[in-house]
Every structure is written in structure tokens, then in C-alpha cells.
C-alpha positions in Angstrom: 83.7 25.2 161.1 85.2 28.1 159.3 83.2 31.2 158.9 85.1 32.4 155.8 82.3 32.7 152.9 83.2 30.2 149.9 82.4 31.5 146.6 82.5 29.3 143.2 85.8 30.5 142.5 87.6 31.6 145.8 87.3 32.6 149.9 86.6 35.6 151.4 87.4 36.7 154.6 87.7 39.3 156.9 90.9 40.6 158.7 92.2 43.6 160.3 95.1 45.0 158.6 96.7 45.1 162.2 95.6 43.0 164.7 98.7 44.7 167.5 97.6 47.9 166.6 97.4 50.1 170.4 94.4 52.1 168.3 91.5 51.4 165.8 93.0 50.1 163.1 91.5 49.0 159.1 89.1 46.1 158.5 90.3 44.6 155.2 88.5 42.2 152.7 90.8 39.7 152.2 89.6 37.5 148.7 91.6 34.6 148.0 91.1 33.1 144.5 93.3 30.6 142.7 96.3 29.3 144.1 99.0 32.3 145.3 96.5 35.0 144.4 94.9 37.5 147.1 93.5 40.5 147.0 93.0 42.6 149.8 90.7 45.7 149.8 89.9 48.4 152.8 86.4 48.6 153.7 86.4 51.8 154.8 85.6 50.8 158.6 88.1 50.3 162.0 88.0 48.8 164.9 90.3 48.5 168.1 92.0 44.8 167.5 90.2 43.9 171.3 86.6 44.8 169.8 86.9 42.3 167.1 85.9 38.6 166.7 88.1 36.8 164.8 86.3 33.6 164.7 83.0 35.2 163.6 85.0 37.8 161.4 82.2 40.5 162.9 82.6 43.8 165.7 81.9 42.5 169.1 78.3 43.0 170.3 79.8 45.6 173.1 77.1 48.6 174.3 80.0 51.2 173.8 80.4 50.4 169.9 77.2 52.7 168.7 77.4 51.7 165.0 78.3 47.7 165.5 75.0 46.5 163.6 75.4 48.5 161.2 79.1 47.6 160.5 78.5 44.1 160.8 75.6 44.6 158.5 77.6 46.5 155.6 80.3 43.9 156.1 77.7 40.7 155.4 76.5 43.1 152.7 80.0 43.7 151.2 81.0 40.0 151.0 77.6 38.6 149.7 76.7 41.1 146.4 80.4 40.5 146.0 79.8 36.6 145.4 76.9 37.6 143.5 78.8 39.4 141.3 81.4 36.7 140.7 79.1 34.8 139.8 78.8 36.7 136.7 82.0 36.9 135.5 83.6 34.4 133.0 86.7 31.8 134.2 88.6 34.2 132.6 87.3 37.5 133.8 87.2 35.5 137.6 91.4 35.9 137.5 91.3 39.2 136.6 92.6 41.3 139.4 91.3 44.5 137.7 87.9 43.6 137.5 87.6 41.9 140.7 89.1 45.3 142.1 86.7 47.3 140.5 83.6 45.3 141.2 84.8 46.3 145.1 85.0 49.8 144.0 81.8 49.9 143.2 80.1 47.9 145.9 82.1 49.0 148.9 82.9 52.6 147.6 79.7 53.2 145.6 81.3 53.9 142.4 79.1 55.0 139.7 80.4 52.9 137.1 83.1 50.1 136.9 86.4 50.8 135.1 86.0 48.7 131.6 88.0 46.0 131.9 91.2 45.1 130.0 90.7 41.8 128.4 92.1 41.8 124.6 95.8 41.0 124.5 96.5 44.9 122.5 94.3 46.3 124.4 96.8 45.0 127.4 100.0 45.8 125.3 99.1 49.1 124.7 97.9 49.8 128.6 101.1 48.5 129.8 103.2 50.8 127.1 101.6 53.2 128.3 102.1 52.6 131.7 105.7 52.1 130.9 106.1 55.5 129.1 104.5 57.1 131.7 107.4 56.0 134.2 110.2 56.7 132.0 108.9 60.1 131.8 107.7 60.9 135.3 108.9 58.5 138.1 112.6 59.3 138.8 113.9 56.7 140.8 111.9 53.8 138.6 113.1 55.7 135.3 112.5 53.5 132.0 114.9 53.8 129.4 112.9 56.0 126.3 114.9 53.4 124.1 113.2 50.5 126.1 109.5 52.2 125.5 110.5 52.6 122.1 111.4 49.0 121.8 107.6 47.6 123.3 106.1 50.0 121.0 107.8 48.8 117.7 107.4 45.4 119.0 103.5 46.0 119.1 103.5 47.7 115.8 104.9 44.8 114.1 102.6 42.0 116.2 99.4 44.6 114.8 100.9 44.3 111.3 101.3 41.0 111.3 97.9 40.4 112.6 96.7 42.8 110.0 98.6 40.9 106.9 98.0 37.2 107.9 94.0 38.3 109.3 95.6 35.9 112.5 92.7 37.2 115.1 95.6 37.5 117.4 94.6 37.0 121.0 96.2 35.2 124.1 94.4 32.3 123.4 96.1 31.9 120.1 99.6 32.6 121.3 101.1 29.2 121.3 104.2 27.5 119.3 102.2 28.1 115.6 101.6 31.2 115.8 105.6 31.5 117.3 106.6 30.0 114.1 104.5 32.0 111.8 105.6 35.0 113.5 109.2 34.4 113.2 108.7 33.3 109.5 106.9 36.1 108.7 109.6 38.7 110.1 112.3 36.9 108.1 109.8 37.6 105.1 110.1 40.9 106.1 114.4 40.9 106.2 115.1 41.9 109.7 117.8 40.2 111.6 117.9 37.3 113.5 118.6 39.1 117.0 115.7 41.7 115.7 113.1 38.8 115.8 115.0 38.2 119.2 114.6 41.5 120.4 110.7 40.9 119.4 110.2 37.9 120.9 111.6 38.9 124.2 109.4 41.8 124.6 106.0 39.7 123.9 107.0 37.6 126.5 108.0 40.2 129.1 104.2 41.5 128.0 102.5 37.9 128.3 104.1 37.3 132.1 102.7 40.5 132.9 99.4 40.1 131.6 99.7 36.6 133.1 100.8 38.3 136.5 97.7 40.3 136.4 95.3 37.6 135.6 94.5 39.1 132.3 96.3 36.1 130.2 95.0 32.4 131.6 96.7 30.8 128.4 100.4 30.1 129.2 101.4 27.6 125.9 103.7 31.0 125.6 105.8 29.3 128.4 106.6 26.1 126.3 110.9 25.6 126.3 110.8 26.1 122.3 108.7 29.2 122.6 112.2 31.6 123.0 113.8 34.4 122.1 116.0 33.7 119.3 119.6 35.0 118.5 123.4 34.8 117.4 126.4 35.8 118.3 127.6 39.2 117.5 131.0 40.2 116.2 132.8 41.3 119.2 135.9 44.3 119.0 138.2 45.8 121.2 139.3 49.7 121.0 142.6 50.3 120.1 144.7 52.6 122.3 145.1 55.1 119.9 140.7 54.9 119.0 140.0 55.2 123.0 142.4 58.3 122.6 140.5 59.7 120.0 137.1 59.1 122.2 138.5 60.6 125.0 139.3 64.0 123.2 136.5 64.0 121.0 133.9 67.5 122.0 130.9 66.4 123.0 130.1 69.2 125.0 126.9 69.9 122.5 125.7 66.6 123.1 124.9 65.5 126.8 123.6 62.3 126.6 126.5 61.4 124.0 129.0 62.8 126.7 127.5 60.9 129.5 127.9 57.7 127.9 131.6 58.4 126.7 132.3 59.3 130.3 130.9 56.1 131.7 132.5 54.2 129.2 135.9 55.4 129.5 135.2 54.7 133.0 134.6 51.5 132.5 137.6 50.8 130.1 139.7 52.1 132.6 138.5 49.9 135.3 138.4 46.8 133.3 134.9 46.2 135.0 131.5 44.9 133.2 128.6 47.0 132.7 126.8 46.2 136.1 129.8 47.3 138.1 131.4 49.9 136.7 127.9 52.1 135.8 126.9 54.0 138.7 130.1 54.0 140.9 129.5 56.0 144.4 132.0 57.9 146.3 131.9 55.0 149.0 133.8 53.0 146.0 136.9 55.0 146.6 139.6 53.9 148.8 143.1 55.1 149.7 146.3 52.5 150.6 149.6 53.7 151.0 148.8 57.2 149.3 147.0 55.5 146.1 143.0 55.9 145.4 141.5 52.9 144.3 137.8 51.6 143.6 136.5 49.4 145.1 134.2 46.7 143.4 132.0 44.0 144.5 131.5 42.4 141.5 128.0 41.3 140.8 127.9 38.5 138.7 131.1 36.9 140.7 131.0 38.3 144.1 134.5 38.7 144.2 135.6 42.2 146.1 138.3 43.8 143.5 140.4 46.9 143.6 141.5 49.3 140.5 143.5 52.2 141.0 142.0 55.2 139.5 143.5 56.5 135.6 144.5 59.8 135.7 142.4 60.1 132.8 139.2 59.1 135.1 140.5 61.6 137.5 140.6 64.3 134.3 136.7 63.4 134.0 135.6 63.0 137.4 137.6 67.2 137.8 136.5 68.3 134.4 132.5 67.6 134.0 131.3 66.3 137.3 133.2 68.9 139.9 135.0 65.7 141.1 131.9 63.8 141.8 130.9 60.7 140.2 128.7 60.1 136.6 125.1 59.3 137.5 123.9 55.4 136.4 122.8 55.8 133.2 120.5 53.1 130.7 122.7 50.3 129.9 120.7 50.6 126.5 121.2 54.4 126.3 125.0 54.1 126.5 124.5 51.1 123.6 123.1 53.7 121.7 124.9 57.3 122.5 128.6 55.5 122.8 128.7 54.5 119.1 127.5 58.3 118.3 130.6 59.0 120.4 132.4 56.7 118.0 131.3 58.1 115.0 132.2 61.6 116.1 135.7 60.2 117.1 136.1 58.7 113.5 136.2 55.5 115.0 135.8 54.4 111.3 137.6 50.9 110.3 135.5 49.0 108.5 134.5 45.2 109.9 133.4 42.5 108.1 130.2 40.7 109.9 128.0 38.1 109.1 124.3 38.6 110.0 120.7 36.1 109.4 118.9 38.5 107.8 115.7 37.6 106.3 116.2 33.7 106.9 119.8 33.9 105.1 123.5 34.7 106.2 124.3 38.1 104.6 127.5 39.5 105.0 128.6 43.2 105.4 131.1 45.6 106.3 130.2 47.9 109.1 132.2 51.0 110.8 133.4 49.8 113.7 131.9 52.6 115.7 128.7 50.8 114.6 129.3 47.7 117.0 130.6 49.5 119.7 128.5 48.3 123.2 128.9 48.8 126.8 130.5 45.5 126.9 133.1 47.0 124.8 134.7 48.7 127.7 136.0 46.1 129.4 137.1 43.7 126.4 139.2 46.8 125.5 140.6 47.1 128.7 141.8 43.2 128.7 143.3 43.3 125.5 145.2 46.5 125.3 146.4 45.9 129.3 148.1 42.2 127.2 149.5 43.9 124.4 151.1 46.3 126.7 152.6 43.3 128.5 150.8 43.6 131.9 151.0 40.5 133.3 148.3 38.5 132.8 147.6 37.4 136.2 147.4 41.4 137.4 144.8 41.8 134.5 143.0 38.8 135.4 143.0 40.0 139.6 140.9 43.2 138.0 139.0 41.8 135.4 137.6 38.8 137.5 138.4 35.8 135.3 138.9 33.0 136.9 141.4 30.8 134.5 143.8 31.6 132.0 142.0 29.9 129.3 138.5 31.6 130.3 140.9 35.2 129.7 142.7 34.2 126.5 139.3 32.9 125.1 138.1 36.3 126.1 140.9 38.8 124.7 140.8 40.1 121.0 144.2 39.2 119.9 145.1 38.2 116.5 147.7 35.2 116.5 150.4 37.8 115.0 149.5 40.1 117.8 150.2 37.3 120.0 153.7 36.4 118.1 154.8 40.3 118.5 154.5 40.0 122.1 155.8 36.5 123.0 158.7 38.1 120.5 159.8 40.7 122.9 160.1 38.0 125.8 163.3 37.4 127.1 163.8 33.8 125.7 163.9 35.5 122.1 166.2 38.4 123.2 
């Protein structure tokens, strides 16, 4: 019969937190509640792994262990206010990691007070922005984008107006598919774009699945197939020769983060690679065969191992502004935002005509180009300029990583006159 003590709502038991240890070594409450969830906590006593009973989850009555009554005791102790104190708790508050944490803080560790728990859904969206902003600025090498922060927080803001406006009561258990579709209709109301009620939407549920991760949110009708983030496709350009010219020569030696993202860009235009790949190359990446450095790419969305030679304008950058050293990895959304600064400065000006679901309705408008210029940009440049310059298509392919013909001609930005300039200088019109 197992000696594990059963609460209304999960298990606990007591383990060691190494049972090989060669010295004393932690005894840990281990609570399971709820399918996959566990949470282990330190009691503050060890014992040597030989000293304990497993079966009876208890110190072994030995003469030698001075303090064994009172361990076992405290441990009996521990595990039974901690039921008591379930007991309590709503279904809700029962999967809540934080306060089942915090109710062992204060029986095992004799906290004054427990740590008021989280249990409103803005009260969770603005903890978690909060923790979010509190990386970006502080933890290096888990760095959030600002831009990203930025984003949760606007998202929030326009969740509290709307809950504000419409007197919703907005909660987790009211998140389903109405309030989905009175959310969305009430942002079109409000004229933004269809990918900026996207944007929205994506963010809440990155916040929901955390809340849910935590046990904070029991109410997943969030995770119904129609309850999505919403979008349309972009207009997608190409850089000329002549405009990628005009970015690489632009000064942006006053502006850092502008010049960053130019660098990486360029780099990436020259290596024909996608974002993933070609931000945050290492040193490791460059090769040498028969006299010639290359990089070399293992590309992450195909797995296929390429190889680029290296542009003497990548070698300019690399000499110029990162004493021949690599560009750090940089926000993908960062460079979305600094590159088409580094556009506008370059006078990357044409204007393009683009049609956009603002409000509910198609509205179309003409844009600077340095306006739709993204990361992505890099490489569709690279395809299409390689083309027109009459690379062979097969040699732009082996870089780029397309797999067919038709996936790369789908892929190019070539007008159909383009296209009859080039098949004119062919040899069967000669």
C-alpha cells in the first residue's frame, strides 16, 4: 500500500533530490496535482541516501541520527497543514502553481505572509510584461526585443480599452470565440489593419498559454481552431542594384542600431540566405577551398549544408566596423524596424501601390518603398538581381535552397518585360 498522502486534488510525497549522492543530500516535497503537473519544493532537511526509507518516505530510526524524530515529525507536519490548506483553495486557485508555492513558503519556511496571488487575467498580463521587460533590459543572453515588450503592452492597452468601451468584464473565463469576434469587430471599428488585429491576437494567445502554463487560466475555449490570428498577405519587393548601392553607402555612423541592421542586411543580401541563417553568422561559418572564403550554412528550415563565397562588399563591412569580426545576432524585429530607417535615409523612395483591410474594408495606398522593406527582403533581392544579371538559375537556386524551378520563379520579383529583356539577350535571339 502506498504511503504517498492523497489529498482532494493531488499526491504528495517525499523524495531525495539525489538518491546516488556519496553525501547528505536534499529531502524534497514532491506534489503532484493534475495530469503532467509537479511541484517540487526543498524542505530544508538532508540525509545520506543509505539513512532513508523509501517505502515509509521517513529517516531511518538509526541511534546515530540525533534529530530523526524531529525530522520525521516536521516532515508529517509539512505534508498534513499542506492538505489542510488545499483544502481551502478554489478548483481554480488548486492549479495555481504560485499559490501552491507560496502556501509551502509559508508552512515550511515560516513566511510571514503569503505572496498575493495572481488570479485576474490583467493582473497576469501586466505581471508577465513586466517580467518580459525586465529581461529585455537586464538578462543578456535571454534579451527581449524592446519592440516585442512594446508590442504586449499596446496589445494590453487595447484589450483594457475595449474592456473599458464595451463594459465586457473581461476575464479568462470569458475568453472564448464571442468575445474573439467582438474583439476583432471592434478593432476594425477602430480602422487598424488586418495584420494589426493579427499582431493582437497573437500576443493574447502567447499570454493565455502562459497563464495556462502556470495554472493561472483553467479556461482553454481560447484553443478552439477558429480562435486565430488573422492576416493577409503583404506586398512583397526586391532592392534594385542600384537601391542596395545607395544602402550600402548611406552614413549611418550616428545611428548604431540603424547601422547594425544595414550591416546584417547587406549581409544577408549578399548571401542570398533567410533571416534565421544569415543573422548571427560565427567565424566557424567561414571556410577556405582552393584560395576562396566561403560561408558555410546549415540551413535551418531545410537542413541542407550550403556554401556562398564572401562579397567583397561583406568583406568591406566585416574590415570597416567590426575589426574583421562578425555583426552580433540582432532582433529579427529590430532590423524590421531600423532597416527601413536605413531606407529612408538611402532615399529608397519609389512609391508602391498596396492594398490593405483596414477597418473591415480594402483601402488602397501608395507607400515609399523603404516603408515595406523587411528582413525577408534580403534574400528576395539577392534572387532576383542574381537572374537579371543572368546567373544561372541553377547556381542561384544551389545558394538560395529552392528546391524546383517553379518554387524559384514563383519566388523572384520579375516583371514579365524583365523577363523578355533577359530571354532577349539569349543566344537563340542573337
Amino acid at each position: 500500500m502506498s504511503k504517498a498522502i492523497q489529498s482532494t486534488s493531488g499526491t504528495i510525497k517525499f523524495r531525495l533530490k539525489d538518491v546516488n549522492s556519496k553525501t547528505e543530500t536534499s529531502i524534497i516535497l514532491d506534489y503532484s496535482f493534475g495530469r503532467n503537473n509537479r511541484l517540487k519544493f526543498a524542505t530544508g532537511y538532508k540525509v545520506a541516501p543509505q539513512n532513508w526509507d523509501k517505502a515509509n518516505q521517513r529517516i531511518r530510526a538509526i541511534s546515530t541520527i540525533e534529530n530523526r524524530e524531529k525530522v520525521n515529525k516536521d516532515l508529517l507536519r509539512f505534508s498534513s497543514e499542506f492538505v489542510n490548506q488545499i483544502s481551502n483553495l478554489s478548483e481554480a486557485e488548486k492549479q495555481n502553481r504560485k499559490i501552491l508555492k507560496s502556501l509551502l513558503e509559508k508552512i515550511i519556511r515560516e513566511t510571514e505572509e503569503l505572496e498575493k496571488p495572481i488570479t485576474s487575467f490583467f493582473e497576469f498580463a501586466d505581471d508577465y510584461i513586466k517580467i518580459k521587460e525586465n529581461q529585455a533590459k537586464n538578462i543578456g543572453a535571454v534579451k527581449l526585443s524592446p519592440i516585442t515588450v512594446r508590442s504586449y503592452k499596446q496589445t494590453v492597452s487595447r484589450l483594457k480599452e475595449f474592456n473599458k468601451e464595451l463594459k465586457y468584464d473581461l476575464d479568462f473565463e470569458s475568453i472564448d470565440l464571442k468575445f474573439y469576434y467582438t474583439l476583432i469587430q471592434y478593432l476594425e471599428k477602430k480602422n487598424y489593419s488586418i495584420n494589426t488585429i493579427g499582431k493582437h491576437i497573437k500576443n493574447l494567445i502567447t499570454i493565455l498559454n502562459r497563464a495556462s502554463e502556470e495554472g493561472v487560466n483553467t479556461t482553454f475555449k481560447y484553443r478552439h481552431r477558429e480562435f486565430k490570428a488573422v492576416s493577409e498577405e503583404t506586398v512583397s519587393i526586391y532592392l534594385t542594384e542600384s537601391e542596395i548601392d545607395a544602402l550600402f553607402t548611406a552614413d549611418l555612423s550616428k545611428t548604431k542600431d540603424w547601422e547594425l541592421a544595414r550591416d546584417i542586411f547587406l549581409i544577408g543580401y549578399y548571401t542570398g540566405q533567410r533571416v534565421s541563417d544569415y543573422n548571427g553568422i560565427t567565424k566557424e561559418q567561414i571556410k577556405v577551398f582552393n584560395g576562396k572564403e566561403v560561408f558555410e550554412f546549415k540551413q535551418k528550415k531545410t537542413n541542407k549544408k550550403v556554401y556562398v563565397p564572401i562579397h567583397p562588399r561583406v568583406k568591406a563591412i566585416l574590415k570597416d566596423r567590426y575589426d574583421g569580426g562578425l555583426p552580433r545576432k540582432y532582433n529579427d524585429p529590430d532590423i524590421n524596424e531600423y532597416i527601413k530607417e536605413a531606407g529612408r535615409i538611402a532615399k529608397i523612395n519609389e512609391q508602391i501601390s498596396v492594398q490593405r483591410t483596414i477597418g473591415g474594408k480594402k483601402v488602397n495606398k501608395t507607400v515609399p518603398k523603404y516603408s515595406l522593406i523587411v528582413s525577408h527582403s534580403a534574400r528576395r533581392s539577392f534572387c532576383t538581381n542574381a537572374y537579371l544579371s543572368k546567373m544561372p538559375t541553377m547556381d542561384i537556386m544551389a545558394i538560395s535552397g529552392h528546391s524546383t524551378e517553379q518554387e524559384f520563379y514563383k519566388y523572384i520579383k520579375v516583371t514579365p518585360q524583365e523577363r523578355a529583356v533577359k530571354i532577349a539577350d539569349s543566344a537563340f535571339f542573337q
